[in-house]
py3Dmol code that shows the C-alpha trace and the ligand (Angstrom):
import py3Dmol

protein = """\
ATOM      1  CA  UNK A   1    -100.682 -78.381  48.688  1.00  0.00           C
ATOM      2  CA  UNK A   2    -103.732 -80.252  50.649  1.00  0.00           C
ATOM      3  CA  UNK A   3    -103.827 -83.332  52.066  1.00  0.00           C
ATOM      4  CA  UNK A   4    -107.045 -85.611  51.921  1.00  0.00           C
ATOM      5  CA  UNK A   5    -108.791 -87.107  54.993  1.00  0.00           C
ATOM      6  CA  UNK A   6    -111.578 -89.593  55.399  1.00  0.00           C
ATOM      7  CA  UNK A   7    -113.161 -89.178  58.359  1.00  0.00           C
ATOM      8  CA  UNK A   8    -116.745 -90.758  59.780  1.00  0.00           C
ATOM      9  CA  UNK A   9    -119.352 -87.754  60.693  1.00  0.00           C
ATOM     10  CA  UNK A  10    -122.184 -86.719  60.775  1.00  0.00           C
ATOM     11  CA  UNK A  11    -123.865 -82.957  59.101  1.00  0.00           C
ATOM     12  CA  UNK A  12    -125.140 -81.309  62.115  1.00  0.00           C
ATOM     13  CA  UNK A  13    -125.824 -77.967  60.020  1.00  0.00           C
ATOM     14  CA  UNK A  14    -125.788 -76.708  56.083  1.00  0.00           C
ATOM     15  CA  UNK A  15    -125.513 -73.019  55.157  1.00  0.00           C
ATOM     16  CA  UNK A  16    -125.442 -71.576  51.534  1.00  0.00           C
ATOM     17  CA  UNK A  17    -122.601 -69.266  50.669  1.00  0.00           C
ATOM     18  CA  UNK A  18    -122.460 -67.803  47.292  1.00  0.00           C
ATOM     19  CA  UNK A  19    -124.964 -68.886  44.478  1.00  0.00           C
ATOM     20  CA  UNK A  20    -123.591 -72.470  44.756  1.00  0.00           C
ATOM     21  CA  UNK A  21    -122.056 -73.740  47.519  1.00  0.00           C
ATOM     22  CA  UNK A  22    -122.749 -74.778  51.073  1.00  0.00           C
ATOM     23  CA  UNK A  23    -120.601 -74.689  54.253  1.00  0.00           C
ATOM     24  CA  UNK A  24    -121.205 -77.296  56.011  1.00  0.00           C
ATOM     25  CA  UNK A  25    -120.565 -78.265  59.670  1.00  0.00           C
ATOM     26  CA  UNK A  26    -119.882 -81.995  60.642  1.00  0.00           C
ATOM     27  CA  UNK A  27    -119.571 -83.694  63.703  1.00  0.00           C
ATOM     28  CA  UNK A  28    -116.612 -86.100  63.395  1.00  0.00           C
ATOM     29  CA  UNK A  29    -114.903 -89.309  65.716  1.00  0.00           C
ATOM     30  CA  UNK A  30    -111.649 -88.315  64.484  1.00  0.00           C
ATOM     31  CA  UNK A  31    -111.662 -84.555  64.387  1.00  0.00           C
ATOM     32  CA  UNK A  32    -114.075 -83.840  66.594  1.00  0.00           C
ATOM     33  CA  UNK A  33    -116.877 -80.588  65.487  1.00  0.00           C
ATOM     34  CA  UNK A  34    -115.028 -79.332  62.275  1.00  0.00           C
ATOM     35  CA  UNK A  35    -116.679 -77.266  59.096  1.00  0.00           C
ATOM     36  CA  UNK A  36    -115.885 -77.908  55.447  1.00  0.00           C
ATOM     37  CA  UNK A  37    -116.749 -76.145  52.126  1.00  0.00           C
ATOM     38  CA  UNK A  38    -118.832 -77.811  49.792  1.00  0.00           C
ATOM     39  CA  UNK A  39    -118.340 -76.506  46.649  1.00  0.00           C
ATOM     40  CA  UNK A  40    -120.575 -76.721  43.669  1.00  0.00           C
ATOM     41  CA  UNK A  41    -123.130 -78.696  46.686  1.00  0.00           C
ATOM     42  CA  UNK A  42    -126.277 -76.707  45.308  1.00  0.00           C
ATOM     43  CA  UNK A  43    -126.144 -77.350  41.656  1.00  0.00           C
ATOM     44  CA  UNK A  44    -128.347 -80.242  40.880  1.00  0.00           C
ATOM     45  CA  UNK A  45    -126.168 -82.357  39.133  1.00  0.00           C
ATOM     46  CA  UNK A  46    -123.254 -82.158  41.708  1.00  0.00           C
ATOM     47  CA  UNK A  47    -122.523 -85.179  43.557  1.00  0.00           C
ATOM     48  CA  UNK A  48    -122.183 -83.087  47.049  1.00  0.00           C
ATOM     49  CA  UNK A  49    -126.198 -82.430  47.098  1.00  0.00           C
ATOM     50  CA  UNK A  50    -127.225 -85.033  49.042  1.00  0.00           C
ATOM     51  CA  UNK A  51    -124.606 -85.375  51.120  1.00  0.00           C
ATOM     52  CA  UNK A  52    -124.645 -82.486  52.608  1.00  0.00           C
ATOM     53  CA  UNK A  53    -127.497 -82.258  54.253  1.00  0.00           C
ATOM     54  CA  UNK A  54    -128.453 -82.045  57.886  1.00  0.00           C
ATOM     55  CA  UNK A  55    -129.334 -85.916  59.474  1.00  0.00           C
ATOM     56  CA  UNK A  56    -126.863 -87.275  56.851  1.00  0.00           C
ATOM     57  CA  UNK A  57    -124.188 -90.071  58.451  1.00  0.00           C
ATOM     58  CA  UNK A  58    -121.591 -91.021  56.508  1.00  0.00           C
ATOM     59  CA  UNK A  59    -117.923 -90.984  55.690  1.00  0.00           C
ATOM     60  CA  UNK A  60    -116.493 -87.711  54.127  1.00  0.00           C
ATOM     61  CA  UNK A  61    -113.703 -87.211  52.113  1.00  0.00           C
ATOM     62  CA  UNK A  62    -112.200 -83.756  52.738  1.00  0.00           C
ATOM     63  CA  UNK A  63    -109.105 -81.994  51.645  1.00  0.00           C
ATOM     64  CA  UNK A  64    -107.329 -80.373  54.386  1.00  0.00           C
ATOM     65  CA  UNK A  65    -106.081 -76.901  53.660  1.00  0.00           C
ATOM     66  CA  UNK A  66    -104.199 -74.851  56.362  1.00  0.00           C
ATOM     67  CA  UNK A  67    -107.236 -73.040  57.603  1.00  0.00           C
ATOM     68  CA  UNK A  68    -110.252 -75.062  56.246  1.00  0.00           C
ATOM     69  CA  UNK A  69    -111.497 -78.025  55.039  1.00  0.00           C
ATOM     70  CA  UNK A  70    -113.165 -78.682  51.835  1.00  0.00           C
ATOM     71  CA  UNK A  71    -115.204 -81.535  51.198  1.00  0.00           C
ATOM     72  CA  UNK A  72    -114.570 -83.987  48.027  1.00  0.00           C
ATOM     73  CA  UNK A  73    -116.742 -86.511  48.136  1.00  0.00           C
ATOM     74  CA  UNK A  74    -119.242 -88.647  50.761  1.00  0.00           C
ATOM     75  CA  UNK A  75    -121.183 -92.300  51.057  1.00  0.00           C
ATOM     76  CA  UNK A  76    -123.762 -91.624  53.058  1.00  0.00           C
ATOM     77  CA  UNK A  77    -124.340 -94.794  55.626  1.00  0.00           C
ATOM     78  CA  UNK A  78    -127.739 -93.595  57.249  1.00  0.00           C
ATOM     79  CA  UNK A  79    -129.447 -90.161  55.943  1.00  0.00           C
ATOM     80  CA  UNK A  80    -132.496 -89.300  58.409  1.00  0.00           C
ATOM     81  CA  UNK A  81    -134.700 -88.005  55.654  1.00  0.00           C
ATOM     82  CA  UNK A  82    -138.008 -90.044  56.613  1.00  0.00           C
ATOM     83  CA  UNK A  83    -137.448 -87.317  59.262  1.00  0.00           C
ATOM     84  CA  UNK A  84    -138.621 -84.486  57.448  1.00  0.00           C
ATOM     85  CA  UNK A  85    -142.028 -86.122  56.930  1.00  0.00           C
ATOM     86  CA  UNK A  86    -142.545 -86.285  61.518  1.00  0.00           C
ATOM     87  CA  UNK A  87    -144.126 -83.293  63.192  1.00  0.00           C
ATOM     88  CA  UNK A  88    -143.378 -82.012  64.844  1.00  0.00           C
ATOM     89  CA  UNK A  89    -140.462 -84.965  65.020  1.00  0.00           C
ATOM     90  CA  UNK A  90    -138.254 -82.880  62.678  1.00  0.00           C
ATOM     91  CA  UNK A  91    -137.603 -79.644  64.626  1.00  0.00           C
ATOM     92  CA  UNK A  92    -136.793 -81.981  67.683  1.00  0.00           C
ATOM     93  CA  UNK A  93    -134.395 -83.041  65.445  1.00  0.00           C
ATOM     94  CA  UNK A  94    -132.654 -79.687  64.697  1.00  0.00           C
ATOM     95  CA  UNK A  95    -132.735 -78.735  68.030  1.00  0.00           C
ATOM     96  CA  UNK A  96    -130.371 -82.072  68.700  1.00  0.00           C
ATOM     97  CA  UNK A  97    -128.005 -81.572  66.058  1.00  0.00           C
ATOM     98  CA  UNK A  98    -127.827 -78.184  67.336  1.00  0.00           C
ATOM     99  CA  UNK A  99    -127.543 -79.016  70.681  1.00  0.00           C
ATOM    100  CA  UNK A 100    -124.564 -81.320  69.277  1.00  0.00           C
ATOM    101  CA  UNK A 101    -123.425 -78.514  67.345  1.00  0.00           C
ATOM    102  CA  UNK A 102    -123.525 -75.864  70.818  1.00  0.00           C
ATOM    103  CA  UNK A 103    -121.484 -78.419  72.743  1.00  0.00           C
ATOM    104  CA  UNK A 104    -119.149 -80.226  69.743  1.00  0.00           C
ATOM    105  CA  UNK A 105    -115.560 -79.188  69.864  1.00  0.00           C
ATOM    106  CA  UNK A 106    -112.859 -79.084  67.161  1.00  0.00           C
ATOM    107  CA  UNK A 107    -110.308 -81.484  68.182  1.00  0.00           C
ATOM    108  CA  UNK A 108    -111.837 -83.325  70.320  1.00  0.00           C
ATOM    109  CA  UNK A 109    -113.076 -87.408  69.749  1.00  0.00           C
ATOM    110  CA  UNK A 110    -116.801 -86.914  69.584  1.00  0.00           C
ATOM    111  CA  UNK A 111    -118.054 -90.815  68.957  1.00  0.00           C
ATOM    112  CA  UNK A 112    -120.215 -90.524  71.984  1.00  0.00           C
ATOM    113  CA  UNK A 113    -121.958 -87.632  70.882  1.00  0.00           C
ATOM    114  CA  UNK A 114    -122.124 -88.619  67.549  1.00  0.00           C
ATOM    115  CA  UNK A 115    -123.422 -91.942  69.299  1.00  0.00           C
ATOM    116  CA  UNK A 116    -125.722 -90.619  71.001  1.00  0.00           C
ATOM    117  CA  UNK A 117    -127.111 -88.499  68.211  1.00  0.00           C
ATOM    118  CA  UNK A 118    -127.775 -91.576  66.264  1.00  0.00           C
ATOM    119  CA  UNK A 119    -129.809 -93.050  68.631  1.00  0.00           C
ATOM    120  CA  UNK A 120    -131.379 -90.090  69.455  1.00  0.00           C
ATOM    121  CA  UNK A 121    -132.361 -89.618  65.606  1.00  0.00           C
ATOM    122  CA  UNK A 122    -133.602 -93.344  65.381  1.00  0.00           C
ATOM    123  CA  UNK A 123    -135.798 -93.015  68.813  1.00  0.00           C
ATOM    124  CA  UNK A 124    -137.366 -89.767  67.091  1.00  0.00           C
ATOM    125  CA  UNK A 125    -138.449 -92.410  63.988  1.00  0.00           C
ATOM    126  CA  UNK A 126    -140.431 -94.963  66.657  1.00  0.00           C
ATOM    127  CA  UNK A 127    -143.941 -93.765  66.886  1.00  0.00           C
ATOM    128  CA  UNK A 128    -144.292 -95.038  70.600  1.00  0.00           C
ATOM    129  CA  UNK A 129    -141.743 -93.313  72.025  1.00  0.00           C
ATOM    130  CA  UNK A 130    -143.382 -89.366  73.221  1.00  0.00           C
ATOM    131  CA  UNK A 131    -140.626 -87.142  71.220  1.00  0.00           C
ATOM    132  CA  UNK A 132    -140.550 -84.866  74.934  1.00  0.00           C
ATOM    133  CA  UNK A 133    -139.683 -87.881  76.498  1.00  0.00           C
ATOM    134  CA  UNK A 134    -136.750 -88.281  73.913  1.00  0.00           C
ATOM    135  CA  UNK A 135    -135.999 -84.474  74.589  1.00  0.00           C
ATOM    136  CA  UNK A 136    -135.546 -85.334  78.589  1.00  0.00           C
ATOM    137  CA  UNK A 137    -132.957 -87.924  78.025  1.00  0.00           C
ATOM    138  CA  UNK A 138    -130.956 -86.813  75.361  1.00  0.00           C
ATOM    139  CA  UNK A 139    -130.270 -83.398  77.188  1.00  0.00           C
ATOM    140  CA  UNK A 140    -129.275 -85.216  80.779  1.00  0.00           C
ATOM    141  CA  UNK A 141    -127.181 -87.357  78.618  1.00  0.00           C
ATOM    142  CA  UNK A 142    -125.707 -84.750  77.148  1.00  0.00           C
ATOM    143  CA  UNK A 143    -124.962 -82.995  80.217  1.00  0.00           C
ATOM    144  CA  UNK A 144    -123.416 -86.330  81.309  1.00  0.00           C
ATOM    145  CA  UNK A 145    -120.950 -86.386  78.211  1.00  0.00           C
ATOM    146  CA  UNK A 146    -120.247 -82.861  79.093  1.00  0.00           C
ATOM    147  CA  UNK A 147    -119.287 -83.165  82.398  1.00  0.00           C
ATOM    148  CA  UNK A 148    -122.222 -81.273  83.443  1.00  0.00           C
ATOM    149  CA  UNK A 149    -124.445 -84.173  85.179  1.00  0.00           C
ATOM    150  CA  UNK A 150    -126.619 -82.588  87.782  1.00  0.00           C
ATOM    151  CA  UNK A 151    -126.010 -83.941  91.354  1.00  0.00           C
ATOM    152  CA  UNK A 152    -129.093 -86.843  91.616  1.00  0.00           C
ATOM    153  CA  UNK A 153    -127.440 -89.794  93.503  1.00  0.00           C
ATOM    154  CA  UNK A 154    -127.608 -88.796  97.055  1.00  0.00           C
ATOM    155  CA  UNK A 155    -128.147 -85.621  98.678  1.00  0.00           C
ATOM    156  CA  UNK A 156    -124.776 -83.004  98.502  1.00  0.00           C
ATOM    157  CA  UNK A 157    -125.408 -82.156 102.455  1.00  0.00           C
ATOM    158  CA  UNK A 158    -125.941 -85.256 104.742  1.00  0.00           C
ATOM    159  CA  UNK A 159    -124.753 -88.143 101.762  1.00  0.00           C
ATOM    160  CA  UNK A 160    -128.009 -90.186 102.233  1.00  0.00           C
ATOM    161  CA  UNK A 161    -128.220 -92.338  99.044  1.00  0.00           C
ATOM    162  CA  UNK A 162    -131.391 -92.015  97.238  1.00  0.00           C
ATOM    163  CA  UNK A 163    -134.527 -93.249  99.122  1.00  0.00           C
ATOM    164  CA  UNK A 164    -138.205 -93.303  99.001  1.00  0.00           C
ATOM    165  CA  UNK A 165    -137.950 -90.359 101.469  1.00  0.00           C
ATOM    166  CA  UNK A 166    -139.295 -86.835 100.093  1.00  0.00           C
ATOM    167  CA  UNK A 167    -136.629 -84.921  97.892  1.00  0.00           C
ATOM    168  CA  UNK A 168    -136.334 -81.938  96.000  1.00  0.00           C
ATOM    169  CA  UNK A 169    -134.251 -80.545  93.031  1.00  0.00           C
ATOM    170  CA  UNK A 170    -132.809 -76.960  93.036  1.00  0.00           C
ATOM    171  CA  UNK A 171    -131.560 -75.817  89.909  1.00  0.00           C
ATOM    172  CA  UNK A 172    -129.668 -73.334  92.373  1.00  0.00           C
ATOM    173  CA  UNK A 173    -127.475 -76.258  93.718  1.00  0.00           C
ATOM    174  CA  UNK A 174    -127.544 -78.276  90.755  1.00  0.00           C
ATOM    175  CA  UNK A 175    -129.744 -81.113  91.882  1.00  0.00           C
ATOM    176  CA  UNK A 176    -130.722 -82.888  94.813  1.00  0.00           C
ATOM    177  CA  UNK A 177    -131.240 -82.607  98.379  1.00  0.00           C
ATOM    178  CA  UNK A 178    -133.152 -84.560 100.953  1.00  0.00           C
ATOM    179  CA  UNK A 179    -135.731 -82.534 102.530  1.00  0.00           C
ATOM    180  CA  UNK A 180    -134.109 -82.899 106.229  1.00  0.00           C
ATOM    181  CA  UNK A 181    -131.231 -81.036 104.419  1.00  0.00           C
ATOM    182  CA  UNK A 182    -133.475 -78.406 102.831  1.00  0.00           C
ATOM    183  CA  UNK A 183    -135.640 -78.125 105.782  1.00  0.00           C
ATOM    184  CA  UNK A 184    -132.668 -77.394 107.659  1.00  0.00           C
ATOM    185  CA  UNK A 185    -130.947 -74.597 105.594  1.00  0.00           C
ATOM    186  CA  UNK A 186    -134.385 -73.026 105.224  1.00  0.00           C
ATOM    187  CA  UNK A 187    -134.310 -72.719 108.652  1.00  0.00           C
ATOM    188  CA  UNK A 188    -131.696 -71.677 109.492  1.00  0.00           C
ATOM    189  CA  UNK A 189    -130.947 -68.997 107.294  1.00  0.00           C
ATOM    190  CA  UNK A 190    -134.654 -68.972 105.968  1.00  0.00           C
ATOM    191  CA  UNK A 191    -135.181 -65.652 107.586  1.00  0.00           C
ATOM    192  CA  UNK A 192    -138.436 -67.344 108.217  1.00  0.00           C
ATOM    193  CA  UNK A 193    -139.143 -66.187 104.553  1.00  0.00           C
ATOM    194  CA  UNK A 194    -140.116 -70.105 103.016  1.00  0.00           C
ATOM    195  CA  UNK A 195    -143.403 -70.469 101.749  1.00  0.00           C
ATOM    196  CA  UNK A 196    -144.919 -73.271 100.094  1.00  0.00           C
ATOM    197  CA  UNK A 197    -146.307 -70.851  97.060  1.00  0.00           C
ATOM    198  CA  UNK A 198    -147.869 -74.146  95.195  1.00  0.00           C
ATOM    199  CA  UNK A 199    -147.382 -78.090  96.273  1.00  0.00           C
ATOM    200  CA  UNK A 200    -145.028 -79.521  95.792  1.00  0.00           C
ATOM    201  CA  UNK A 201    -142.493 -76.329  95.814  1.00  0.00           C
ATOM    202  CA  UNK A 202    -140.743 -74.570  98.149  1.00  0.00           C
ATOM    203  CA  UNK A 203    -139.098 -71.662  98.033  1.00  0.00           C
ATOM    204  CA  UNK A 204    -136.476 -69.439 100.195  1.00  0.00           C
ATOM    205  CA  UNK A 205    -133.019 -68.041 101.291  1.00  0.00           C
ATOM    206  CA  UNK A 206    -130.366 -68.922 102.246  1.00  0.00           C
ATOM    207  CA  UNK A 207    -126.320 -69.230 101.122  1.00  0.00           C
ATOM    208  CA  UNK A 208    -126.898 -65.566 100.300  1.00  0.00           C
ATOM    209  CA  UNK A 209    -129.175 -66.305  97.834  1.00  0.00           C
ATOM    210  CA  UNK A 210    -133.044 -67.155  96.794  1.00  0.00           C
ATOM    211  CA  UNK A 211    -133.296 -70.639  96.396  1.00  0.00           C
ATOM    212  CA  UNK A 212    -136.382 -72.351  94.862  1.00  0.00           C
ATOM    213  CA  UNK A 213    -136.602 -76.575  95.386  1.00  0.00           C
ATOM    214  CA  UNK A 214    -139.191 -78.364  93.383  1.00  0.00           C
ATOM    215  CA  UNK A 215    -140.596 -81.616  94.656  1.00  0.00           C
ATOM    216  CA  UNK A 216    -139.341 -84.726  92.591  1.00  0.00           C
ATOM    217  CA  UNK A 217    -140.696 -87.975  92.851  1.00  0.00           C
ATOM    218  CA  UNK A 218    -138.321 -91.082  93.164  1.00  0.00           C
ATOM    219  CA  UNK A 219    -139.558 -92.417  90.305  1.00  0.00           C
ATOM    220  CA  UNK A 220    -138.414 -89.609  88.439  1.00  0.00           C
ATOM    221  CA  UNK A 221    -135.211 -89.852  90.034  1.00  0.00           C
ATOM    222  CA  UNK A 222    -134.708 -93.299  89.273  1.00  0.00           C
ATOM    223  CA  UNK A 223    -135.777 -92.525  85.424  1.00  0.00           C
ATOM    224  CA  UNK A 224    -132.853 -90.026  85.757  1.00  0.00           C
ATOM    225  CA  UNK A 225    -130.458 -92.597  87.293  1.00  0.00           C
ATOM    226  CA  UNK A 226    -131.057 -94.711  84.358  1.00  0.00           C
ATOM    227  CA  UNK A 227    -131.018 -91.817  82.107  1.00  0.00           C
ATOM    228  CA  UNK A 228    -127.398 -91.036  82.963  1.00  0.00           C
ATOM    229  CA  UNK A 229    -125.694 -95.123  83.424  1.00  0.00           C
ATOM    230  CA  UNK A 230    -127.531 -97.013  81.201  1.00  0.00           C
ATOM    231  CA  UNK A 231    -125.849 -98.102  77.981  1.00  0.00           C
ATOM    232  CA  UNK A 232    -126.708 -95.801  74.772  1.00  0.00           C
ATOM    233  CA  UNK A 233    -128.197 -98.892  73.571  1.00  0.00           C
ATOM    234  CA  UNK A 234    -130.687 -99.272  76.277  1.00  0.00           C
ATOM    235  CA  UNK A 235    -131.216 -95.315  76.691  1.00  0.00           C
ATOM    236  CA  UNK A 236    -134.718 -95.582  74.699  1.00  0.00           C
ATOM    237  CA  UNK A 237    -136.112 -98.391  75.922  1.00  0.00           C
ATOM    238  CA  UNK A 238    -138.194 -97.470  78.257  1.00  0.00           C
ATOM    239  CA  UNK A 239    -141.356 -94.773  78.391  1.00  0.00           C
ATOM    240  CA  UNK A 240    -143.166 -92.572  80.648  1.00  0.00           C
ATOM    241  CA  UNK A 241    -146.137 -91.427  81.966  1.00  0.00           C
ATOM    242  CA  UNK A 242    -147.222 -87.970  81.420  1.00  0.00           C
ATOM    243  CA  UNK A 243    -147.148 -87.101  85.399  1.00  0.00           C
ATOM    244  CA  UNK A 244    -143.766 -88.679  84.914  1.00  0.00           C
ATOM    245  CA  UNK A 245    -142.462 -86.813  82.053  1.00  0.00           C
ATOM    246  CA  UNK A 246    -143.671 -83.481  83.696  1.00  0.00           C
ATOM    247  CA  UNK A 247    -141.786 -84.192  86.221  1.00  0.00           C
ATOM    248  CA  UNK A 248    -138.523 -84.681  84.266  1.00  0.00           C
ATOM    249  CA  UNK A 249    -139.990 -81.756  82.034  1.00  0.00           C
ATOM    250  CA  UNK A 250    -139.821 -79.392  85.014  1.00  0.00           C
ATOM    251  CA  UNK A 251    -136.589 -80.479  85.826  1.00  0.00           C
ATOM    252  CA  UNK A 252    -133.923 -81.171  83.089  1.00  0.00           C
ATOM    253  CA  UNK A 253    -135.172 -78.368  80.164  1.00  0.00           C
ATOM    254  CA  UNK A 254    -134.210 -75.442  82.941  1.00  0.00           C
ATOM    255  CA  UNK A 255    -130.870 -76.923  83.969  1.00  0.00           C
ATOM    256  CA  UNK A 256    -130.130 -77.596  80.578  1.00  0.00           C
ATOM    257  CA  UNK A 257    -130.964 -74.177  79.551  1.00  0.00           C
ATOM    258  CA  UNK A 258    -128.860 -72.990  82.896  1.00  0.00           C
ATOM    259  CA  UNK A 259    -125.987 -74.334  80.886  1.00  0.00           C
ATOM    260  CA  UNK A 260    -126.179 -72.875  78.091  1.00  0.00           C
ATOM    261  CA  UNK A 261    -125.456 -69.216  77.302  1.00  0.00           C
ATOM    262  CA  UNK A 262    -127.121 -68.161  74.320  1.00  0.00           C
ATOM    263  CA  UNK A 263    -130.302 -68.860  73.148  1.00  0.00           C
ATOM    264  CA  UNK A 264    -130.029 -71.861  70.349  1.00  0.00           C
ATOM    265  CA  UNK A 265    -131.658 -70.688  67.177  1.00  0.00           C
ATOM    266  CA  UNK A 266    -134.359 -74.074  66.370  1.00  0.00           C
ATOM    267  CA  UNK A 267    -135.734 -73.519  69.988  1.00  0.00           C
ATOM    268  CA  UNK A 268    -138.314 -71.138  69.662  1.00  0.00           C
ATOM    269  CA  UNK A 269    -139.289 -72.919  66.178  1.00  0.00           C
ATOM    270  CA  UNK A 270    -139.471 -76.000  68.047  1.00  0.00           C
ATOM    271  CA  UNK A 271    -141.735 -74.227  71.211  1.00  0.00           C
ATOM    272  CA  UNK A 272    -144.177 -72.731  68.904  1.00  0.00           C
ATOM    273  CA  UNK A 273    -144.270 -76.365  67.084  1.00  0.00           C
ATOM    274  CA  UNK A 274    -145.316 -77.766  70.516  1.00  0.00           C
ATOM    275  CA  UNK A 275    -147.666 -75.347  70.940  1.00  0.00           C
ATOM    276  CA  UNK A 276    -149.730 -75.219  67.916  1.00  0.00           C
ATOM    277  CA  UNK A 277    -149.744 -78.865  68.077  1.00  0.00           C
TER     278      UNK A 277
END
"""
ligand_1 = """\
1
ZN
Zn -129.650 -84.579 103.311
"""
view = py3Dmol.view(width=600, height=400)
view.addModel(protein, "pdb")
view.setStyle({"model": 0}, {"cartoon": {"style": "trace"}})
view.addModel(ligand_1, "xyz")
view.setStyle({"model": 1}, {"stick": {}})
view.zoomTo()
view.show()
C-alpha cells in the first residue's frame, strides 16, 4: 500500500538510474530535502521529462512507500530553463542548488531555503546584477539560515558596535574584531611574531594558535549587515563595486568553504568557468 502526497518543491539534482529512469532529489516546504524515483522520466513521451529537471519549481505528486518516494506526476510553476542559455550564469546555478542540496535536511520545513533559492535563481536572470556578487550573498544568507552567521555586528572582545574605526575579519574567530582588540591579543601573546606580510593583513599568534585578520572596510561590513537582515525580497537590490565585492570575495567564499566538509562537486566546474571567462 502507498499513500500519495502533494507537496511544493523544488529539483535541486537529477540522476539517471537504469536505461529509463531518474532519481531525483527535491527540496520541499513540507518534507524538507527528500528524493523520489521517477520512473519512465527519460523516455520521450513520458510526462515526468520535464519535470524533473534541475531549476524546475513546482508541485509534485509522489507516492509514499515505506522507504522511498516515487514521483507520479508534477505542474511545474517556474522552470529556470532560460538559465541554461547564461554563462557562465548556469554553473552558478548548480553550485546553489547544490549548496541547497549540502545543507537541505529530510524532515525539516525548508521554505526559506527554497525561498531563498528562488530569488537567488531570478537575480542570476538580471543582467545588471555581477553573478559573484549574487554568489557573496546567497552563501552569508545561507550561513544565516543555518545558524552559521559569522560574528559581524560588534567586535566578540570589547562589544564596540560597528564603527568607522579600522576592523578586521578572522576566519579563525569567525568574524570580527576591532583592531584595539586584535592589536591587543597580538601583543600580548604575539610572541612579537605579527607582521604585516601585505596591507591590509595581519597575521600572528595567539589563543594557541596562528591567526591571520584581513582588513575589511565598513562598507563591506555594512553590505554584510544588510546581507544577513534584510528581507529576501530586498536581498538583490542593491550592487557593488568591484573593490567592494573583493572585499566580500575575500571574506565570505573561505568561511563558507570553512563550513563545509567536502568539496561540492559543480565547484571546480564553476572556478574553471570563471577563469576562462
Ligand atoms: Zn574590540
Amino acid at each position: 500500500m502507498s499513500e500519495t502526497i502533494t507537496v511544493q518543491g523544488a529539483v535541486l539534482s537529477a540522476m539517471p538510474v537504469g536505461e529509463y529512469d531518474r532519481r531525483i532529489v527535491i527540496l520541499t516546504r513540507e518534507r524538507g530535502k527528500i528524493s523520489a524515483f521517477a520512473k519512465g522520466a527519460r523516455r520521450q513521451n513520458s510526462p515526468l521529462l520535464a519535470v524533473s529537471n534541475p531549476f524546475v519549481f513546482g508541485s509534485f505528486t509522489l507516492y509514499e512507500g515505506r522507504t522511498s518516494y516515487s514521483l507520479r506526476e508534477a505542474s511545474v510553476t517556474r522552470y529556470f530553463a532560460d538559465l541554461a542559455s547564461l554563462y557562465p550564469g548556469v554553473y552558478y546555478g548548480y553550485y546553489f542548488l547544490e549548496l541547497a542540496d549540502y545543507f537541505g535536511k529530510e524532515g525539516l520545513d525548508e521554505k526559506e531555503m527554497l525561498n531563498l533559492l528562488y530569488v537567488t535563481l531570478l537575480a542570476l536572470m538580471n543582467p545588471s546584477l555581477p553573478d559573484r556578487l549574487i554568489r557573496c550573498a546567497f552563501e552569508l544568507r545561507i550561513m544565516k539560515e543555518q545558524g552559521l552567521m559569522p560574528w559581524i555586528f560588534s567586535c566578540p572582545v570589547c562589544g564596540k558596535k560597528t564603527d568607522h574605526s579600522k576592523w578586521y575579519f578572522t576566519q579563525d574567530d569567525h568574524g570580527l574584531i576591532c583592531e584595539d582588540c586584535l592589536g591587543r591579543r597580538l601583543g600580548f601573546e604575539g610572541n612579537a611574531s605579527e607582521t604585516i606580510s601585505s596591507p591590509g593583513k595581519r597575521e600572528g599568534f595567539y589563543g594557541g594558535r596562528q591567526v591571520k585578520a584581513l582588513r575589511i572596510s565598513y562598507a563591506a561590513i555594512r553590505m554584510m549587515q544588510y546581507i544577513v537582515s534584510c528581507t529576501l525580497k530586498k536581498l538583490y537590490t542593491f550592487t557593488a563595486e568591484e573593490r567592494l565585492l573583493r572585499e566580500l570575495e575575500a571574506v565570505i567564499l573561505p568561511y563558507t568553504a570553512a563550513n563545509i566538509d567536502r568539496r561540492l562537486k559543480s565547484l571546480p566546474i564553476l572556478e574553471t568557468m570563471i577563469d576562462s571567462g
